[in-house]
N, C-alpha and C positions, 0 to 999 in steps of 0.2 A: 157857376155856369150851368145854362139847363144841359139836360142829356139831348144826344140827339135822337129823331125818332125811331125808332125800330123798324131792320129793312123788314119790307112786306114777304111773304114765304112768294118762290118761285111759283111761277104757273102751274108748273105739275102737280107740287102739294095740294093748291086750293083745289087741282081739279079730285084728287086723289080724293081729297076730305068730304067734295061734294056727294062721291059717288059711296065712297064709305058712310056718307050720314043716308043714303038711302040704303043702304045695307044694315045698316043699323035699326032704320026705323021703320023696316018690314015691307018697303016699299018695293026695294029687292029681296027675293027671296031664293033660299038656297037650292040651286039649278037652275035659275033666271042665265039670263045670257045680261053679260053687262055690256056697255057701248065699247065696240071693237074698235080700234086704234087710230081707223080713217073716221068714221063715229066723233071723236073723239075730237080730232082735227078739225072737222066741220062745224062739229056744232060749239066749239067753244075757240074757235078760230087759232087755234096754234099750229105751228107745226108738228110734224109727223115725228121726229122725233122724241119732241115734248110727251106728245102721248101715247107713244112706245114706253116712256118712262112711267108715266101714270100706271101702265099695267103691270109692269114690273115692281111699282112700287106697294101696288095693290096684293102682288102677290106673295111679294116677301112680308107680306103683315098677317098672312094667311087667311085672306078675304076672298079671293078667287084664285081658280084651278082653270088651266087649258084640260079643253075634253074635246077628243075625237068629234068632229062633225059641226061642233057649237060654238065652238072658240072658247073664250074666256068666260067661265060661270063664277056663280054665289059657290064657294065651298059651302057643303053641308056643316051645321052645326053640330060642337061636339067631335068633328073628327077631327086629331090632331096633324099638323102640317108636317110631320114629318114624324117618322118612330121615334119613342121616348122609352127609357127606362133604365135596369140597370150597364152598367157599362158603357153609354152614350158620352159620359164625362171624361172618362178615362182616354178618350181620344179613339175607338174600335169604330172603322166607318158600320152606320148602321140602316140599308137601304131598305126598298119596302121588302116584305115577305116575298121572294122566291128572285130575289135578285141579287146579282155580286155588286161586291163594292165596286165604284168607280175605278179605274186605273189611273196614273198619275196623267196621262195624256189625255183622256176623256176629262180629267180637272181643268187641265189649260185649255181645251177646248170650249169649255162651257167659260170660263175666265175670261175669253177674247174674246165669245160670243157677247157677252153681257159689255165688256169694253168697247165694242165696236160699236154697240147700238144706242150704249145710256153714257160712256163717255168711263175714263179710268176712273174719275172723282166718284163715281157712284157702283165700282167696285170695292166690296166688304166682302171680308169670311162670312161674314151673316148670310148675304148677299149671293154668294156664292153656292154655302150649303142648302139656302133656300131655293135655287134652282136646281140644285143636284138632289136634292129631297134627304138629306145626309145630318145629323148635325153636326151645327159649325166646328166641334172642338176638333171632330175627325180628321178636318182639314189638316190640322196639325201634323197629322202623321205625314203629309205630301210635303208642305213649305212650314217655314218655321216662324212665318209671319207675313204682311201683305207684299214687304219692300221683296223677298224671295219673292214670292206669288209672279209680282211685275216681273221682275228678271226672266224667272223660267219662260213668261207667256214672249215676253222679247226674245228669247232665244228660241222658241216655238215659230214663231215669226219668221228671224230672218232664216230659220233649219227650212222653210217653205218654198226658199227658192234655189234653184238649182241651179250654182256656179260654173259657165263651159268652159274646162279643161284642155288644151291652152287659152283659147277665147277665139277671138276676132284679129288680123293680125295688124298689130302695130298697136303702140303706149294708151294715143289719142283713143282708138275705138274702142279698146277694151277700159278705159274711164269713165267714159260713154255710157258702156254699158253697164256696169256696174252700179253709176248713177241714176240710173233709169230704174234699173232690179229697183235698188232703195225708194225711189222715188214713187213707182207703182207700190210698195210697200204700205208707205206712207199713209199713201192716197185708200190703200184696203185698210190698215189698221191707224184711226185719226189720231190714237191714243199712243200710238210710236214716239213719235219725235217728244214726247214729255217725257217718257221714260227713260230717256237714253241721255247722257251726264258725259262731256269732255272732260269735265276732272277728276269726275269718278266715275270708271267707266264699267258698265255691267261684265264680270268675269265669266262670259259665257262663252261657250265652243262654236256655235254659229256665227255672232256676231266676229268674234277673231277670227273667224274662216273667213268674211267681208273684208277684214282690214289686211290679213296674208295677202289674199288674192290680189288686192289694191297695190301691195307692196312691191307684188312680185310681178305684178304688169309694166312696172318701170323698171324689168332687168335688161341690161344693157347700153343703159345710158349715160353708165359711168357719174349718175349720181350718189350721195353720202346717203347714210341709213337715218340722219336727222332728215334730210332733204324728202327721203320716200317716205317718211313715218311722219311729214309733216303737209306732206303733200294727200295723203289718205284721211287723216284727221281734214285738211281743210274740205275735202270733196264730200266728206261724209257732214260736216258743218254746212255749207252751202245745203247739201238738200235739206236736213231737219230742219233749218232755220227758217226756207222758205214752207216748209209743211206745215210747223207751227201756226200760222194762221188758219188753216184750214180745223186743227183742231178745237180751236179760239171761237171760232164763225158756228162750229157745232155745239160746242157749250153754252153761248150766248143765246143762240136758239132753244135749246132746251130750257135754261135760266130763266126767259122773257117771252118764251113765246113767239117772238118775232122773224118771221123769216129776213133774210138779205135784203129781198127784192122788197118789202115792205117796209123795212129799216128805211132805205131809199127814199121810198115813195112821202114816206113821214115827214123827212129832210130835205126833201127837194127843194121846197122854196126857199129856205136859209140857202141849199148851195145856190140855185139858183141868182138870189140877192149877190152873195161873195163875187160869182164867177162875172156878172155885171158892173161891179163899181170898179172894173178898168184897174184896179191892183191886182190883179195876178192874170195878165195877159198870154202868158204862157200856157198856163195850167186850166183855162178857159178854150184852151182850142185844143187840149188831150178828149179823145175820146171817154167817159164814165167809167167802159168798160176796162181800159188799158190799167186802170190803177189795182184793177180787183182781179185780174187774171192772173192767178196765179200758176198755173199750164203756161204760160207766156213768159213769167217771170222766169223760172226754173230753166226754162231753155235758153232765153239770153244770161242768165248767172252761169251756165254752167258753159254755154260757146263762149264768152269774153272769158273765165278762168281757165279756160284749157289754152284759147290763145296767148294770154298772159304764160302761162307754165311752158308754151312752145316757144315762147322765147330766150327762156332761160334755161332750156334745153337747146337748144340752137346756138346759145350762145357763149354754151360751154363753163359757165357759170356753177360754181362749187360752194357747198359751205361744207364745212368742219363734219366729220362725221360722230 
């Protein structure tokens, strides 16, 4: 059986490789401004994403450097991307001359930074120390590998929002709420809802301070502690589930280049053709928009589950504790 053919590198690469074979071949040269980000977008028609990544990718290979006033240049040749020598291996964070090491919070910071923009699949310790200018083994001494890294940066996350003590009065609004905090979450960090595991669930002190609080906005209603631990789990499931696309739609972007609206616009005539041949009469008179809003979605999942839960609260309804 022949093989099949080999997928072609993402957008970002070929652009990366483009602008590195002008770097290479003197065309760029060291303190050249390379094409900035929007640059990037226009003239090789991808999204902004995509080529946020491009420079990022450029930079962790040690090809260019952000400088005051210029943006992105040619690193000069010769100068190494980050201090080297002895003690570097042994794990001793090693920054440039006349600076301290990172603190563990200035790591998660720059971790969620790089998360938020190129997506969690294209965080690495590499990745990492080459933004912090550090080397990677350093890392070590903070997390004790990436799956820690993720953890701590989720617990960095939801530590960002700040829980109101007792809340809003009554069960419903303070569920509300609480859904909402996660939801705007979400929505700031795309990279959330992959990280976070109902069956194995990150042991962090923020994140259980979401699920306490949840627990304990359903005191007094004389439900079981299965019922409130089962009911926090499902409200915390309802939102990642519906945010996971959002993070899905950014990676695809980045992958292919292709914005939503252009995805679209490609597909039109096939939906076009479908929504015409009179089999799906329904789904022919939804608006485009309604399928893809997911702002929209989240507020009907989350009003139809609380109604549902207010019946079973109303109706005095028990399970086994």
């Amino acid at each position: 059986m022949a093989s099949s053919a080999p997928r072609p590198d993402p957008p970002y690469r070929r652009i990366a490789a483009d602008i590195r074979a002008q770097i290479q071949d003197g065309r760029l040269r060291p303190g050249d401004r390379v094409p900035s980000i929007r640059q990037i977008a226009q003239r090789w028609d991808v999204a902004i994403a995509t080529a946020t990544r491009v420079i990022a990718t450029l930079r962790e290979e040690g090809l260019v450097e952000a400088k005051v006033g210029a943006g992105s240049v040619v690193r000069a040749r010769g100068v190494p991307r980050r201090p080297a020598g002895p003690g570097a291996a042994a794990g001793a964070p090693r920054p440039r001359p006349g600076r301290q090491a990172p603190s563990l919070e200035h790591v998660l910071r720059a971790a969620i930074a790089i998360a938020d923009v190129e997506g969690l699949h294209a965080l690495s310790m590499r990745r990492l120390a080459s933004e912090l200018d550090i080397a990677p083994m350093s890392l070590y001494r903070y997390v004790a590998n990436k799956d820690e890294l993720v953890a701590q940066m989720a617990d960095a996350a939801f530590g960002s929002t700040e829980l109101p003590s007792p809340g809003p009065e009554g069960w419903r609004a303070k569920l509300e709420l609480i859904a909402r905090l996660q939801w705007d979450l979400c929505r700031r960090h795309l990279w959330l809802p992959s990280a976070i595991s109902l069956t194995r669930p990150l042991l962090v002190p923020h994140m259980l301070e979401h699920t306490e609080w949840t627990m304990r906005a359903l005191d007094g209603l004389g439900l079981s502690m299965t019922t409130r631990t089962r009911e926090a789990l499902t409200l915390h499931a309802l939102v990642i589930n519906i945010a996971l696309p959002l993070a899905n739609e950014a990676e695809a972007e980045q992958e292919t280049g292709v914005t939503l609206t252009r995805w679209r616009l490609d597909r039109r005539e096939r939906t076009d053709e479908l929504m015409r041949s009179g089999r799906f009469p329904l789904l022919a008179a939804v608006h485009e928009e309604t399928t893809s809003d997911l702002e929209g979605l989240f507020e009907y999942g989350l009003a139809r589950h609380l109604d549902g839960f207010a019946v079973l609260v109303e109706s005095g309804t028990r399970t086994p504790s």
